[in-house]
Structures are given as structure tokens and as C-alpha cells.
C-alpha positions, -999 to +999 in steps of 0.1 A: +000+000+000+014+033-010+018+061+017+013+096+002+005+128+006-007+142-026-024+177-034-040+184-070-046+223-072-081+230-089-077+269-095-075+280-127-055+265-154-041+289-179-007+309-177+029+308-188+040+277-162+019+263-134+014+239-105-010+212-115-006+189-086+022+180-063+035+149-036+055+127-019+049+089-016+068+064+002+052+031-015+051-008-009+068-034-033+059-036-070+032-002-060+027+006-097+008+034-117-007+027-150-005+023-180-021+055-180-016+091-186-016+121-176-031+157-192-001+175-179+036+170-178+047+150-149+085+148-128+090+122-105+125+126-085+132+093-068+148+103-032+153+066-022+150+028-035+143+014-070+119+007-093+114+011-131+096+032-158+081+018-191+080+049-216+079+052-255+079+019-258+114+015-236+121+004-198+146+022-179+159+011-142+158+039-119+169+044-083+177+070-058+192+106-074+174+099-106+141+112-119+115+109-149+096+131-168+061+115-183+050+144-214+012+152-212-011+124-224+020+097-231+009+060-219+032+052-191+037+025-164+059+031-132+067+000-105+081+002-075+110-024-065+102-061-045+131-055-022+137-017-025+105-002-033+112+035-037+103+067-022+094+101-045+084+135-048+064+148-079+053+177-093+026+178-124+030+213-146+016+233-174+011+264-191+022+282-229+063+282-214+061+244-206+071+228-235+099+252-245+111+246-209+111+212-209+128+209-245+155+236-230+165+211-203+170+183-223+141+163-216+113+147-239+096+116-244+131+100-265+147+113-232+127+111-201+155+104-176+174+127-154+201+126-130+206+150-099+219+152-068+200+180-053+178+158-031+172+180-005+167+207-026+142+192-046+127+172-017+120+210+003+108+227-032+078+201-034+073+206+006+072+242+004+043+236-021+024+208+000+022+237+029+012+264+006-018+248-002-051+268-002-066+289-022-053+322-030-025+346-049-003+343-018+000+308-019-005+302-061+026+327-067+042+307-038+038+271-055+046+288-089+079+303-080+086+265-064+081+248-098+102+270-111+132+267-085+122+230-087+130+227-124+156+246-122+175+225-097+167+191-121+181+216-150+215+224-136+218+186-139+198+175-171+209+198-192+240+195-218+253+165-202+233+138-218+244+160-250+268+149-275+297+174-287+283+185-317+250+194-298+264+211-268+285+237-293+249+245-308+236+247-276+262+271-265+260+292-296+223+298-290+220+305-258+247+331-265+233+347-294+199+348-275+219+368-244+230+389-271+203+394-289+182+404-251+212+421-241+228+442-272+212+476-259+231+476-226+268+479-224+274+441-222+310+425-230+320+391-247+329+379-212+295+386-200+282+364-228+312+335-219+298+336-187+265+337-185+266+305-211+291+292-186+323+289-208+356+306-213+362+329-236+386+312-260+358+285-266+332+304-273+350+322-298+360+289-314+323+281-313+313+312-329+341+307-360+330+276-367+295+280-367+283+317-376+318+326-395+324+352-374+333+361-336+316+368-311+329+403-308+317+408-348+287+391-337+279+419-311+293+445-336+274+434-361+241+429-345+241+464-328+248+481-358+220+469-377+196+473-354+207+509-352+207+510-389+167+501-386+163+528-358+182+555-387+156+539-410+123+537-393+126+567-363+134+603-364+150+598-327+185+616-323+221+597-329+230+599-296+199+581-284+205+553-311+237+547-299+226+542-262+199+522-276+222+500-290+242+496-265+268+525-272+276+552-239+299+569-260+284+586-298+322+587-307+326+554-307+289+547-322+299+569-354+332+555-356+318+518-353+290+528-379+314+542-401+336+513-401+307+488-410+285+509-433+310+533-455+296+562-442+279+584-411+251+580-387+237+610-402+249+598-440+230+573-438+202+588-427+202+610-454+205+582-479+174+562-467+151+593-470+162+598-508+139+572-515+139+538-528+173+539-546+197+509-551+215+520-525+189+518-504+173+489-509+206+469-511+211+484-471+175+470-464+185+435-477+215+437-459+193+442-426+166+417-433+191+389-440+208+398-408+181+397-389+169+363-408+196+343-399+197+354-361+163+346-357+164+311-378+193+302-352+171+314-328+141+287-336 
């Protein structure tokens, strides 16, 4: 017989991530769920004992410092051990960030298994959210910020490793044109991008060579400059505010940067666009949209 002490949260389900349900079980040998499934995406974290998981169509062993993720409304079957039935926490989530989240850590349906060893981490997260448990913004805002320190504990773990090489270079590339991309306007520096992907420098420009054909620093460069190219385009605002929109405290620089990249002034340019559709002009647009094209295709 399993021991458990399970809440499922009826409150309204819409949002970017939410708490469906949450628990802890300690159960009895061979407890087993299903086959069934489940509308939502459930994690199971096994804190101790064994047991097994039938997913997709595989079987996978599992025993303490390892978890599971079952996707919304995949057929699943989950047994507890004969000698060493296990003991678990689980949380079931949802909402429009869910699936992108999931994806991010490197977990899906081919991939359902996780390693961590943030048990009493993850074992006070889900605890937190069994004693937050009545109705109200208080507590929902309470559970929710939970899930979200709950999968980000799994994430630190799950994500990358499992990864070959070739994957965790295009993993490291996106993320960093994404911080660039989120970031360009402030006065952010190539180490700030190393690190906030959690590499050296030295690599990540390797990374960037090899798959955009350029550094990271042109990246930047690059980026920046069209985007302030658009703002010369499409706004009347001043130079000196498109170059601290773009990330640029000092105009100098911003001119001198422009200048290097597009043959000609802030101001120049300017003046070009508004001539009309010349071939000057439209050849600048192209320039733009195909920039912008291939950040956002690496960016899918």
C-alpha cells in the first residue's frame, strides 16, 4: 500500500507555467501506476530505492538521485522495486512556457531520464508547495515560483550532459546569441556572454568561428549596428539616443563603429534612406533583413 500525501490544485489552469498537482509517496513493493496518462507534464524525482519506468515503448531502471519526466497524455507505467520499493516527490506542470522549458532542459519523451543530486533541494521545493496549499494569490505565486526553483534544480543537472559534442557547441552558440540578442542595448562585453553561457572565452570564440563565421565580438558588432541601422531607418529619434539604444555610452565610438561597417555616417546614412527607394537603399534594407533572418532562424 502506497503512503502519500498528494495535493492536486483546482484553480485555474491557464498561464505561462503552473502547479497542477504535487507529492511525496513512500510506497510498498511492486506499487505501480498505469499504464495510464496524464493531461499534464509529470517529474517524478526518486529520493530513495528502486523501481522502473516503461516509456515510448522502452524500460529504464531507476533508483535513488534519478528522476523521470512522463509528457502530457503519453501512456506510461511506473513499479516500484520487490526488495527496494522506492520513495518520490512529484510535481505535475503546465502552461504556454512548458514545453519550451522542458525541450531547454534536455528532456522529452526519447529522453525522459534525469540525474541529480540535489535531493534535499528538490525534496524541500515540493514541501514548500504541500504547505502552501489553499486557495489564494499568496500561496499560487508561492507554489509557482517553487516549480520553477524545482526545475531549475533538475536543470543544472539535465541539461548538456546527456548531450553529444556537436549538440552542446549548438547549444552554447544559441544561448549566446539569445543573451545577445536580449542584451545588445546595454553595455554588455564578450565575457558577460562567456559567462552567462558558462564557458571561457577562448571556446566560445572557437564556437562562434566555426558555426556563424564570425566572432563573437563581430557578432555583437554586427548585430548592434543593424539594429541601429533600422532605428536611422524607421525613427526620427537623435544619434546619440541610437547609440545608447544599442548599446553604445559613447556617440564617438557609435559613429566611428558605424562608419567602419557601413562606408559612411550615422547621419549619412540617414540622409540616404530618406532619398527614397534607390539601389543604395534597398541593397542596405537586404543587408538588414538577411541579418536579422539568420539570427532569428538560429534562434528557432
Amino acid at each position: 500500500m502506497e503512503k502519500a500525501y498528494k495535493l492536486e490544485f483546482t484553480g485555474e489552469k491557464s498561464g505561462s507555467l503552473y502547479v497542477n498537482c504535487c507529492g511525496l509517496s513512500r510506497t510498498e513493493p511492486f506499487h505501480s501506476f498505469g499504464p495510464a496518462f496524464k493531461p499534464h507534464y509529470l517529474i517524478h524525482y526518486i529520493l530513495s530505492g528502486k523501481g522502473k519506468l516503461a516509456l515510448g515503448g522502452k524500460e529504464y531502471p531507476l533508483e535513488q538521485g534519478y528522476g523521470f519526466l512522463i509528457p502530457p497524455e503519453e501512456l506510461a507505467f511506473y513499479q516500484a522495486d520487490e526488495k527496494e520499493p522506492w520513495t518520490y516527490v512529484w510535481v505535475g506542470f503546465n502552461g504556454q512556457l512548458a514545453p519550451g522549458i522542458v525541450k531547454s532542459m534536455g528532456l522529452s519523451l526519447a529522453n525522459p531520464v534525469f540525474k541529480s543530486e540535489k535531493d534535499k533541494e528538490l525534496y524541500e521545493a515540493v514541501k514548500d508547495m504541500l504547505e502552501h496549499n489553499t486557495f489564494g494569490v499568496s500561496n499560487e505565486l508561492r507554489r509557482n515560483g517553487q516549480l520553477h526553483l524545482f526545475l531549475s534544480l533538475i536543470a543544472e543537472s539535465a541539461h548538456i550532459e546527456e548531450k553529444g559534442e556537436a549538440d552542446k557547441a549548438g547549444v552554447y552558440v544559441k544561448r549566446a546569441v539569445e543573451f545577445i540578442v536580449g542584451n545588445y542595448c546595454n553595455p554588455i562585453k564578450i565575457t558577460d556572454v562567456a559567462d552567462y553561457v558558462c564557458i571561457n572565452r577562448s571556446y566560445l570564440y572557437t564556437l562562434f568561428k566555426n558555426s556563424m563565421g564570425m566572432s563573437p565580438q563581430q557578432f555583437l558588432s554586427t548585430f548592434r549596428i543593424t539594429k541601429a541601422a533600422e532605428l536611422l531607418e524607421l525613427t526620427t529619434l537623435p544619434v546619440e539616443s541610437i547609440a545608447l539604444s544599442c548599446g553604445y555610452m559613447d556617440p564617438l565610438v557609435f559613429t566611428k563603429s558605424f562608419k567602419q561597417m557601413k562606408k559612411m555616417s550615422p547621419s549619412a546614412y540617414r540622409k540616404e534612406m530618406q532619398k527614397g527607394e534607390t539601389r543604395r537603399n534597398k541593397e542596405y534594407l537586404k543587408q538588414i533583413e538577411d541579418f536579422i533572418n539568420q539570427v532569428n532562424e538560429l534562434n528557432n
